[in-house]
N, C-alpha and C positions, 0 to 999 in steps of 0.2 A: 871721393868716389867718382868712375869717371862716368860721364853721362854715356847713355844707353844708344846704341844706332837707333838710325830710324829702321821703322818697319822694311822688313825688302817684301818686294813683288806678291804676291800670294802665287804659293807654290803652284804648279795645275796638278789636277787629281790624275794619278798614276794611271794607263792607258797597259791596259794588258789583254794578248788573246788567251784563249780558253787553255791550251798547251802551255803559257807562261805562267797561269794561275796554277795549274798543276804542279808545275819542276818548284813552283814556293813553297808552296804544301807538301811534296814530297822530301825536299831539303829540309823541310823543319821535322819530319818523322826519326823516330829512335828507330832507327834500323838494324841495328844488331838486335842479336837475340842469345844472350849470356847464359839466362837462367831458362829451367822449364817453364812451359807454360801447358796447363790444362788445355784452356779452349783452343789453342793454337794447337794442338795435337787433335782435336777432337776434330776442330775444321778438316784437318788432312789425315782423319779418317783411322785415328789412333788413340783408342778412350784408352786413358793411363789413370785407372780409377788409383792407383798407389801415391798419385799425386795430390791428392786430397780425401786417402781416408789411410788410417785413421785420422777422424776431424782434426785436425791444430787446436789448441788450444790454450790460453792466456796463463804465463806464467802466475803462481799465487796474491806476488805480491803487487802487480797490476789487475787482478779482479779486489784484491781489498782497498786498492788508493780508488777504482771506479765505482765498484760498489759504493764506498762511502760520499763519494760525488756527487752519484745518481742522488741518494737521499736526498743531498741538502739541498740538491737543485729540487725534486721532485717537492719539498716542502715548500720553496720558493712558488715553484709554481700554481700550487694551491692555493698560498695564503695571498700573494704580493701581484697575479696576473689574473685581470681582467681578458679576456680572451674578445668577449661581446663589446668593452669599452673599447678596445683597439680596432675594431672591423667598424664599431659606428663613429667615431672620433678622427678613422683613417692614419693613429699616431700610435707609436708605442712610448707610453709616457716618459719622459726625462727619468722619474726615478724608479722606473722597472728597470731601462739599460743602467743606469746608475748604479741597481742593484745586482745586475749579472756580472758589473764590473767586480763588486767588491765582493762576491762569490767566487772569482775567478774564471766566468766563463769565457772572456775575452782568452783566454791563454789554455783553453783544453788541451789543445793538441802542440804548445809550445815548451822546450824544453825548462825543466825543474830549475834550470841554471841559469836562467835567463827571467825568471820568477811565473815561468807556467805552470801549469797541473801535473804534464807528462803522461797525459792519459794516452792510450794507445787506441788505435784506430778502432777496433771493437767499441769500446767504452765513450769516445769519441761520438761515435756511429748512436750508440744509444740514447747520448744525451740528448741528441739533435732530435730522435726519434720523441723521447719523452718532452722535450718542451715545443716540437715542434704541435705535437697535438693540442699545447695551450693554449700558442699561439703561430699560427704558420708562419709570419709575418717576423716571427721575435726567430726563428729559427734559421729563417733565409738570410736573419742581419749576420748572426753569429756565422753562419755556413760561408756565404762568401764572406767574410772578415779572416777565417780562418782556412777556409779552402782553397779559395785562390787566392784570396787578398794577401797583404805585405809577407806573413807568418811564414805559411808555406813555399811564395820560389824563395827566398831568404835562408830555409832551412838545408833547399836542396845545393843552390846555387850562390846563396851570397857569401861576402867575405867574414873573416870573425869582426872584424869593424863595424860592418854593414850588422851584422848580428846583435852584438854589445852596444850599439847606438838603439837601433829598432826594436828588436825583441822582447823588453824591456817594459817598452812604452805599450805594444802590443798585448803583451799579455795584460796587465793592470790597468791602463786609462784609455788607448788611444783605437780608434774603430777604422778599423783600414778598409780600401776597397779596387776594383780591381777595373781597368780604365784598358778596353781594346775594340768595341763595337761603337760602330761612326754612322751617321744617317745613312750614308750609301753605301756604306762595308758590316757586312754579317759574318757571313762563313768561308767569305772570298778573302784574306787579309793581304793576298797582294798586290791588292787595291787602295791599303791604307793611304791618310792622306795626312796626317798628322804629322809633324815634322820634330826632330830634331838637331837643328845646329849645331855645329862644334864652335865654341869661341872662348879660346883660352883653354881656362880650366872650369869650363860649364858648358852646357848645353841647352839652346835657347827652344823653347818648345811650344810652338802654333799649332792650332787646331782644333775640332770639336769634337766632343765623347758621347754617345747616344748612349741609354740604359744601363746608367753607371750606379748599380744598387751598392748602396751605403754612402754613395756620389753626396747625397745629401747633407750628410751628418757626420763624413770621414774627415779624420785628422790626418790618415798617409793616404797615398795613393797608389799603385802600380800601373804605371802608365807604359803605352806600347805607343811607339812612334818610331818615323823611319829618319835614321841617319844617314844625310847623301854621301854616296861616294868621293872621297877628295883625298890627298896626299897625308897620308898617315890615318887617313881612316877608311879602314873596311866599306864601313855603311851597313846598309842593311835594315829592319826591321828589330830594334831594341828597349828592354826593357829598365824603366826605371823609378826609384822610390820617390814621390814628391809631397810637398808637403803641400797640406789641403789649404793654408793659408796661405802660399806665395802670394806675391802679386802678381796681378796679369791672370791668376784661377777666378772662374766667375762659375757657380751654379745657376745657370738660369733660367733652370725649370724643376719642379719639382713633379716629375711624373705620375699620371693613375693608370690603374688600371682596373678588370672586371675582376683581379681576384688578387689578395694577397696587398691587402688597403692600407697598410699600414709599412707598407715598401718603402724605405726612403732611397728610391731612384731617381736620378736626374739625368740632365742635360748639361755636360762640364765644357766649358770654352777655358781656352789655353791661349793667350797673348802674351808673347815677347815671355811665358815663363823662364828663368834661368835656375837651371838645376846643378847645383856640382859635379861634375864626374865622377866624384866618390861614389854617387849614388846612381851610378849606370848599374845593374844588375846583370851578371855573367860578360859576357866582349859583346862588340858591336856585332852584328846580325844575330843573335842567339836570341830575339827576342820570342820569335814563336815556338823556338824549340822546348824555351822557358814554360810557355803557356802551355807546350801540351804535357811536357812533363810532369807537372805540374798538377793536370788533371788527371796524369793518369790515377791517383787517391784521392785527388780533390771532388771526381767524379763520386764517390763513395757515399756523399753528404747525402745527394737529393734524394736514391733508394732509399735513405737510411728512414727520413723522413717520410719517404712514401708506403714506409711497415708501417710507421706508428699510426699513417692514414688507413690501413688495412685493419689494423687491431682496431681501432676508431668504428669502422665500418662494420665492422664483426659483434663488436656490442652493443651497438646500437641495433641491427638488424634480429641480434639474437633475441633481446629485450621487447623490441617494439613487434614482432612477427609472434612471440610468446600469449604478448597484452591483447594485439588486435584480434578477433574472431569473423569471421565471414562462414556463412551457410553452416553453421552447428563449428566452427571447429577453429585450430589458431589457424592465421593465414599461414606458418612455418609449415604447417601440414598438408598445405595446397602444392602437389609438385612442382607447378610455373611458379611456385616463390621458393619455397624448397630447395631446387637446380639451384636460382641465384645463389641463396647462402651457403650452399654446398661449394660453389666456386669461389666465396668472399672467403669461407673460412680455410679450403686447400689453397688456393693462391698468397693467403696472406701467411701462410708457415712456409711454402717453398721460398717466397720472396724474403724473406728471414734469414730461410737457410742461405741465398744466393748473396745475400750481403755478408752475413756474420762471416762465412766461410772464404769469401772475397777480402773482407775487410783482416780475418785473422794470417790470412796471406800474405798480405802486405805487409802487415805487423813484423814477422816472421823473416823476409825478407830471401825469402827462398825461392820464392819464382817470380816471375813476368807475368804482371798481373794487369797487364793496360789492357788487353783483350777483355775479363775477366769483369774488369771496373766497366768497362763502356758495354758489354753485356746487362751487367747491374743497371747501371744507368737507362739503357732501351729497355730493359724489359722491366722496369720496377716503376717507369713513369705511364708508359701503357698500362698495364695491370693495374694500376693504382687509379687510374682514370677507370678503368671498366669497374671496379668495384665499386666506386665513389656513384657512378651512374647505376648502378643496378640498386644500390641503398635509397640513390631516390626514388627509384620505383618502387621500391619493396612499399617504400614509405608514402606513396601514391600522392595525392594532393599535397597532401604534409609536407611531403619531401621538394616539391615544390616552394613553399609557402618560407617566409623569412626565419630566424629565431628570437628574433624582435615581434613580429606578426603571432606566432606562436604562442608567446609571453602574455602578452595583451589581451587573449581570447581564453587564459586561463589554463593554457597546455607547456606542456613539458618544451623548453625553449631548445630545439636539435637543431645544428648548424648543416642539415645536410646539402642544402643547396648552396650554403658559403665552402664546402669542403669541395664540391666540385668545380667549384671556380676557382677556388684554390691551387687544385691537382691542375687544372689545364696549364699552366705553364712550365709544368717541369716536362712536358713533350717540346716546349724549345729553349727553353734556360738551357744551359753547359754544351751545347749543339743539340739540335732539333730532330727528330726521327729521323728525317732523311738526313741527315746526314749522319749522325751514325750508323744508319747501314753504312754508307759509303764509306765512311770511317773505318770502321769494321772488317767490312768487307776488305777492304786491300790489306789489311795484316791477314785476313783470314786466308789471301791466297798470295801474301809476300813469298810462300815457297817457290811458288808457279814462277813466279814474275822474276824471282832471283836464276830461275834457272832458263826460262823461255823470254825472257822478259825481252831482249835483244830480236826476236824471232820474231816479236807483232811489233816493233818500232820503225815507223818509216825513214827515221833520220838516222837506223844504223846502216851499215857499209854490206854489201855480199861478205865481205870478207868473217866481217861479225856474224851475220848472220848464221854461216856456217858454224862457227867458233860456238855456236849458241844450241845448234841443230843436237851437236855432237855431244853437248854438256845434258842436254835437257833429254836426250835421247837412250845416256849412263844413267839420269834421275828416272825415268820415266820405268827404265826396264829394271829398276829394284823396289819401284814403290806400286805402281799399278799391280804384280801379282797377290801384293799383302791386304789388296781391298776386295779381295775375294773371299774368302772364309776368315775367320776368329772366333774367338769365344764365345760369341753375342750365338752362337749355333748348336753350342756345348750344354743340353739341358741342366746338365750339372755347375756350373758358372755361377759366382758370387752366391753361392750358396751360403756364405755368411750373412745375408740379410733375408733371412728366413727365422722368424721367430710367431709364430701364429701365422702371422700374416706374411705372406713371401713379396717381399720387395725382389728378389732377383730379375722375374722374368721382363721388372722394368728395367733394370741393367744391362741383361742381354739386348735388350730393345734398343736401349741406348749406345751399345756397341754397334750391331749392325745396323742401324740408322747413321751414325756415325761414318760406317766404310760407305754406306751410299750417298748421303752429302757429299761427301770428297769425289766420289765419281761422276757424281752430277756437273759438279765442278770442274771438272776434268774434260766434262765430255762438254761443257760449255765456251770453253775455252777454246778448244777444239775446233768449233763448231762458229765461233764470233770473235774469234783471236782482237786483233786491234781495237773491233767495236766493242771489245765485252767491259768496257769502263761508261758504255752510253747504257747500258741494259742495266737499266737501276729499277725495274721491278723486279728483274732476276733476284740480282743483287743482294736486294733488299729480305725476297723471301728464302735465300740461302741464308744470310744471318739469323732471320727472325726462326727457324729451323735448329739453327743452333744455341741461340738463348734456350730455346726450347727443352733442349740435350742437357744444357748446361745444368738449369731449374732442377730439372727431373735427375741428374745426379745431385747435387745439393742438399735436394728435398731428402734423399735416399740415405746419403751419409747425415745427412742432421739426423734422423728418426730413430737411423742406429750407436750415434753416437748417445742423441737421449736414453734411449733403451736400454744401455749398456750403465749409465748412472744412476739408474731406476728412477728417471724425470721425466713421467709421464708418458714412458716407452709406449705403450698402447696405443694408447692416443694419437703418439707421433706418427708409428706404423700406419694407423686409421689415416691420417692425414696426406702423408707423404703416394700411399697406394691411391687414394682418392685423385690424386694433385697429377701424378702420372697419367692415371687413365684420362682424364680432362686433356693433357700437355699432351698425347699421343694422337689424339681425333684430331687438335690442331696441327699436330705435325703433319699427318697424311693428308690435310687439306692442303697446307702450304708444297707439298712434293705435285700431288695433280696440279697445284697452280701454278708449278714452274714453266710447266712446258703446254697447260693450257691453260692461256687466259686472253686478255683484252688485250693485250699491251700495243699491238702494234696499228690496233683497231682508234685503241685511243690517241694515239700520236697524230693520225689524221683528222681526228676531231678535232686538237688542241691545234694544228697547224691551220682550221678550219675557223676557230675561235677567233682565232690572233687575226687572221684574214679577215675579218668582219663577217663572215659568211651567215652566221647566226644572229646579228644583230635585230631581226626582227622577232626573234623567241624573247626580248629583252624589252617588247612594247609591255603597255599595260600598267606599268609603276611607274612611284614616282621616289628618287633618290632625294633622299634625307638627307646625304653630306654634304658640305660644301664644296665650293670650286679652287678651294686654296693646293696648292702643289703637293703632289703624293710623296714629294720626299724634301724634308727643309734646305734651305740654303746654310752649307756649313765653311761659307768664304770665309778662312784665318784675318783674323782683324780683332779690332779690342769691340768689350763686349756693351751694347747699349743697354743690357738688362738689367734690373735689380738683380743683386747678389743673393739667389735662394738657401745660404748655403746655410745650416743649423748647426753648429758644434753644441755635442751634449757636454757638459759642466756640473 
């Protein structure tokens, strides 16, 4: 074997302006648009309720292989999971993941032929939901192992080689995990610093991985590193399968955190690894385009999770609000507790409906669901968070108080102060609220941009600009008359969702809400042409407007789809009309906040902050942290730390 070069230089960390981080990120987007897509019609002010109703729903003989799943896992998780032993231990024991191995939970969503379950995205979605409530901890391992980790780009993008070697291993023994966030790179990745080398027929792979869950305990890896440009190679930012034992991998930390203790997240160092090129996944630069592909389903996991935290929140509030009594009567009957569980119990059916109907879309494979997914994703890690806090209140000191603490005093052991430490992180696991507006938001107005987009770019020519004038000027005069009037006006409209209860007049709601989003848009564009990518409180509450549309149709077809099976149609009506009126007060707050609010009020202040101007409102305390550096030193080199790493056996 021939001996190894020496180390070369430590790369420098990539140097990008703000415009160069942009054209990365916009090159890694799927920019066509093949199939329909719901909320992309809804953005540009076009509710196509035919797009998702009649609901979709699961061919027979995938509700009987998930059905029978759900069981054996739900039996599992009663008899075999400690939920309180995992949050005080901070571990999920050896032979609970041992035992979701040989359940088959490693391989839910991996193909039958490759020795997975073949469960489909619905059923997929459920299980996460049902074990995630046992243990949130057991459910984030499964979620990234199989949402983003090895499983999934493999399925979209790998070779049958790369398939028949990994998939295998994946589904039955081996815990993969998913390697792209670095101390200094988050949501910026054309900053990455990790490298990969060409030499031979390998690739030699330096650098460090920050908040690498399953980092811990993984036997594959998907790793993102950047290939330099050179004579037969592309370069680029690429992804690839590595194995958790090479040499040269060192885990050398094993991370905590305030919620979710039982994470095995780490700190991965990468010295001199050498990877085959067999195991490059998709060509050189595809690596991000991998990653968001990737999410646009893999996004699906943490709503899914975040119902099962609603339904969680919902019996416990209905249960403990029944028991406790204040001034003659339950506290459920006092309307300041009352309101809460009325919003715990309609948000936690809309957000149900906004996944299953997300998730039976994808299944389906009929539209364009990345909108759709990253909608689910915002709006089911919010909501999930506000119900989680409003249970602690319900639950007053209690909710407060530990379930260890609880236990010990002779009371019913409720985890509700561990469940909202829990839910805080799914506002920035898979991308962080803001940036999913941001996210969002530029598919929400890829029409605008594909046709105007040339007309606010400083670096295009007169000549383009023109060329751009004239294109957007044929788009503008056949779309701006049709957001004038529609059905959302026609008293008579979706009159099939009138059964007792008339869901329609929130349909029509949601149509002409829908044509006025899109003009708002319009006239904002208008109005901040090149700046309107710096306006991310806009931004932000033009998305959060449309999750809003999206919930409120969901919620509307879930109630009639139940209704129509005689499964608890009533009820769902009761639920879905409740869920609306909530979702429409919000909505006309977020439309007054477009165009008043603090925005530019606060930008002076923050310009004002960062200037030390306020550093005397900062007397008075004293800082608890220490003086160690706010972000670690991640220089490629070999690693001086114990190897944290834990392979389960």
């Amino acid at each position: 074997m021939s001996a190894v070069p020496e180390t070369p230089a430590a790369p420098s960390r990539p140097t990008v302006t703000e415009r160069e981080a942009r054209q990365v990120a916009e090159a890694a987007r799927e920019q066509d648009w093949r199939k329909p897509s719901f909320a992309k019609e809804l953005f540009l002010g076009r509710f196509r309720p035919d797009l998702i109703h009649p609901h979709p729903l699961p061919a027979d003989e995938d509700v009987r292989r998930g059905e029978e799943f759900l069981a054996k896992l739900r039996d599992f998780c009663e008899t075999r999971v400690d939920g309180a032993l995992i949050e005080r231990e901070a571990r999920i024991p050896d032979e609970v993941i041992n035992g979701l191995k040989e359940l088959g939970a490693l391989g839910m969503k991996i193909d039958i032929k490759y020795g997975g379950l073949g469960l489909t995205q619905v059923y997929y979605n459920k299980a996460l939901a049902l074990v995630g409530s046992a243990s949130p901890a057991i459910g984030a391992l499964l979620s990234a192992h199989q949402s983003i980790g090895v499983p999934q780009p493999l399925k979209i993008f790998g070779t049958r080689e790369q398939k028949e070697t990994f998939l295998p291993r994946c589904a039955r023994t081996d815990i993969s995990a998913f390697l792209l966030t670095e101390p200094d790179v988050g949501s910026d990745p054309a900053r990455l610093a990790t490298t990969a080398v060409p030499e031979g027929d390998h690739y030699v792979l330096d650098g460090v991985k920050l908040w690498t869950t399953n980092g811990v305990v993984a036997d594959l890896l998907v790793v993102m590193a950047r290939v330099p440009r050179s004579e037969g190679h592309r370069g680029g930012i690429t992804a690839f399968v590595v194995e958790a034992d090479s040499e040269g991998v060192t885990v050398e930390n094993r991370n905590a955190f305030m919620g979710l203790r039982g994470l095995e997240n780490g700190v991965t160092r990468f010295h001199r690894v050498r990877v085959p090129a067999s195991h490059r996944i998709g060509e050189e630069g595809q690596g991000l385009k991998i990653a968001l592909t990737t999410l646009n389903t893999g996004r699906l996991s943490l709503p899914a999770m975040c119902v099962g935290a609603g339904k969680w929140c919902l019996k416990i509030a209905r249960e403990w609000s029944a028991e406790r009594e204040q001034w003659g009567k339950p506290v459920a009957l006092h309307e300041a507790v009352g309101s809460k569980i009325a919003f715990i119990a309609a948000t936690t059916f809309a957000l149900e409906a906004v996944v299953d109907l997300s998730s039976q879309m994808a299944d389906e494979d009929r539209n364009d669901i990345r909108i759709e997914a990253a909608l689910a994703k915002l709006y089911g890690s919010e909501m999930a968070w506000l119900m989680a806090d409003e249970l602690v209140q319900i639950r007053g000191g209690r909710g407060f108080e530990t379930a260890d603490s609880l236990r010990a005093r002779g009371e019913r052991a409720v985890p509700a102060e561990q469940m909202l430490r829990d839910l805080r992180i799914n506002r920035i696991f898979e991308g962080s609220t803001e940036i999913m507006h941001l996210l969002i938001a530029r598919e929400a107005v890829d029409a605008h941009l594909s046709v105007a987009g040339d007309l606010i770019d400083p670096d295009k020519s007169l000549g383009d600009k023109a060329r751009a004038g004239a294109s957007a000027g044929a788009f503008y005069a056949r779309w701006l008359p049709r957001l004038v009037a529609g059905p959302g006006q026609l008293p008579g409209s979706y009159g099939e969702f009138k059964h007792g209860i008339d869901l329609s007049p929130h349909l029509r709601y949601v149509e002409r809400t829908s044509r006025k989003l899109a003009r708002s848009t319009f006239y904002a564009m208008s109005r901040w042409q090149g700046r309107m990518e710096t306006k991310q409180g806009f931004l932000g509450r033009i998305v959060d407007i449309g999750a809003e549309l999206f919930a409120m149709s969901a919620a509307c077809v879930r109630a009639e789809l139940l209704r129509s099976r005689g499964d608890h149609g009533r009820e769902a009506y009761q639920l879905a009309d409740a869920f609306c009126h909530q979702a429409r007060l919000r909505v006309e707050e977020l439309f007054g906040r477009l165009w008043s609010n603090t925005d530019d009020l606060d930008r002076k202040v923050v310009k004002n902050v960062l200037g030390g101007s306020y550093t005397w409102l900062e007397d008075g305390v004293i800082d608890p942290s220490d003086d160690g550096p706010w972000i670690a030193d991640a220089t490629p080199g070999p690693s001086t730390r114990e190897n944290a790493r834990r392979p389960i056996r």
